[in-house]
C-alpha positions in Angstrom: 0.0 0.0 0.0 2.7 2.6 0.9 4.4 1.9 -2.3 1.1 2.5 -4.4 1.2 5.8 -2.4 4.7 6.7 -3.4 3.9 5.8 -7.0 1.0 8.3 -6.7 2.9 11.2 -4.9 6.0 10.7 -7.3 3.2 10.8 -10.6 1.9 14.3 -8.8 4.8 15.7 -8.6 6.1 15.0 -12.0 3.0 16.1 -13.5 3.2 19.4 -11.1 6.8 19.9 -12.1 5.9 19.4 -16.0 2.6 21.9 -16.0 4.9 24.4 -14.2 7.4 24.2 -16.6 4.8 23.9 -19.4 3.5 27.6 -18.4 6.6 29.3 -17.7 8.1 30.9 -20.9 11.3 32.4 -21.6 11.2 35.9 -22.5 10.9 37.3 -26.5 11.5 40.2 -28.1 8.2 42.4 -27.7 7.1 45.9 -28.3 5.4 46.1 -24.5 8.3 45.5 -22.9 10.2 48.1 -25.3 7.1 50.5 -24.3 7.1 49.9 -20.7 11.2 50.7 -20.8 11.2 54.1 -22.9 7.7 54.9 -20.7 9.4 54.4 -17.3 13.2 55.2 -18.8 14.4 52.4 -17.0 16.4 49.9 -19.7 18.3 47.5 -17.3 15.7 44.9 -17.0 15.2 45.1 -20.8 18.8 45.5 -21.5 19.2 41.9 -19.4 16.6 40.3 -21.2 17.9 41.7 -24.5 21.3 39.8 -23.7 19.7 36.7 -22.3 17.7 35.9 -25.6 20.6 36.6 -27.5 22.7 34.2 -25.4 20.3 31.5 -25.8 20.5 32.0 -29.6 23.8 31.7 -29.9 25.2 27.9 -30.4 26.4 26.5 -27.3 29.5 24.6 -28.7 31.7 27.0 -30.1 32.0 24.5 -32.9 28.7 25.5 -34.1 29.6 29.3 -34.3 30.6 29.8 -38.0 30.0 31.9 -40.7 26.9 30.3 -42.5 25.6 29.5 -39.0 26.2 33.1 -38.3 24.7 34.4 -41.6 21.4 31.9 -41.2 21.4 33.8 -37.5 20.9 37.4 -38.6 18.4 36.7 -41.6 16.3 36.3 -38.6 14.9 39.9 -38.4 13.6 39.5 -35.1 17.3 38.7 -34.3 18.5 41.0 -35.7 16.6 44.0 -34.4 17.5 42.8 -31.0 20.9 42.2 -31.6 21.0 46.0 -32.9 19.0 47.3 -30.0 21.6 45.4 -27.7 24.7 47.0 -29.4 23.2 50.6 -29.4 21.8 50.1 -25.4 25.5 49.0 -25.2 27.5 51.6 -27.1 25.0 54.6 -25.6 25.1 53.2 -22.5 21.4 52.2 -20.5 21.2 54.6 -18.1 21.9 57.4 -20.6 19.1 56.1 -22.7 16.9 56.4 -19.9 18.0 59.7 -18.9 17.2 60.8 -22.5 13.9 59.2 -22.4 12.7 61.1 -18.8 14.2 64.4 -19.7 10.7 65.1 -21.6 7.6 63.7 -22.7 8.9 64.4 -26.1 12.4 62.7 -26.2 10.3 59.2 -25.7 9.1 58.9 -29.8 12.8 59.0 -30.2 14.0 56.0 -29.0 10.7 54.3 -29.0 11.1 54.8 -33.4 14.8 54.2 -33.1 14.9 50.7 -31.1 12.4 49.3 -33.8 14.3 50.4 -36.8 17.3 47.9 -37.5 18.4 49.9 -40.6 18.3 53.3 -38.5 20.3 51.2 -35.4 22.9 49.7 -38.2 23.5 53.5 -39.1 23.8 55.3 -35.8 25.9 52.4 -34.5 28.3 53.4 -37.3 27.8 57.1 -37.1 28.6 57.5 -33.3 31.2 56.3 -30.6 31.9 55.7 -27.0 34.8 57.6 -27.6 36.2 61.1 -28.0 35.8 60.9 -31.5 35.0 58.6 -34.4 37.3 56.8 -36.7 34.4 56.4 -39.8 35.4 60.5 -40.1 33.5 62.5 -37.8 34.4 65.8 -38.3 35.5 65.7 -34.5 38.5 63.7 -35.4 39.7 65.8 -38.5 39.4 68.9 -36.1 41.9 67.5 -33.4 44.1 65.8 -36.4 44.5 69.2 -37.8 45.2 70.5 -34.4 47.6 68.0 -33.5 49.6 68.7 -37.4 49.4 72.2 -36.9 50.7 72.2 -33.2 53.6 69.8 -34.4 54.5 72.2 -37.2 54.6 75.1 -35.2 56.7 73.5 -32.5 59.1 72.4 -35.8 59.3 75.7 -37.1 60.6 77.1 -33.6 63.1 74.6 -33.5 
């Protein structure tokens, strides 16, 4: 008898354990979330879920990480948009965003367009830095080149 009512209390578990697991889903890409982040200016949790997805994406053994497999990756576009809104959170930095987002009502349309437009994220990842200056030529850099020739040649011609 006892055994019948471990066999019982072992099936109940297992089926417990199973519907919980059936009912809990990892996280997607999806425009509330996005929303709920520019809305509150608060990207970490997104930015962490952003990076978890993409992690789970990736193959596990490096051996599976090659070009093709790479290629067949980012003709996802879902993928891709959410690789480009990790690299731009990245490169801009989260809390910045956020700041961004609650400096006016108006500054949310911004990044709420920008973090859904993969083309526009491809561009402006190019087009800016984390740096002092940009090495795509930013005018920035030319400036401080020129500087920098200009300073030497003077210090030449005192010499």
């Amino acid at each position: 008898m006892s055994q019948r009512i471990r066999l019982l209390v072992a099936c109940v578990a297992l089926w417990s354990l199973w519907s919980l697991c059936a009912n809990v889903q990892a996280w997607t890409p999806n425009d509330s979330d996005l929303e709920a982040a520019v809305n509150a200016g608060d990207f970490g949790a997104y930015f962490a879920n952003l990076s978890a997805w993409l992690t789970q994406k990736v193959p596990a053994d490096s051996r599976g990480i090659t070009e093709a497999a790479l290629k067949a990756l980012l003709k996802d576009t879902v993928l891709a948009n959410t690789l480009g809104q990790r690299q731009l959170l990245s490169k801009l930095g989260v809390a910045k965003m956020g700041a961004f987002a609650l400096a006016e009502q108006s500054n949310r349309r911004f990044p709420a367009w920008l973090l859904r437009n993969t083309q526009a994220m491809v561009m402006l990842d190019r087009a800016t830095s984390n740096l002092g200056f940009h090495y795509y030529g930013e005018g920035r850099f030319f400036i401080l080149l020129g500087k920098s020739f200009a300073d030497t040649m003077l210090e030449l011609q005192k010499q």
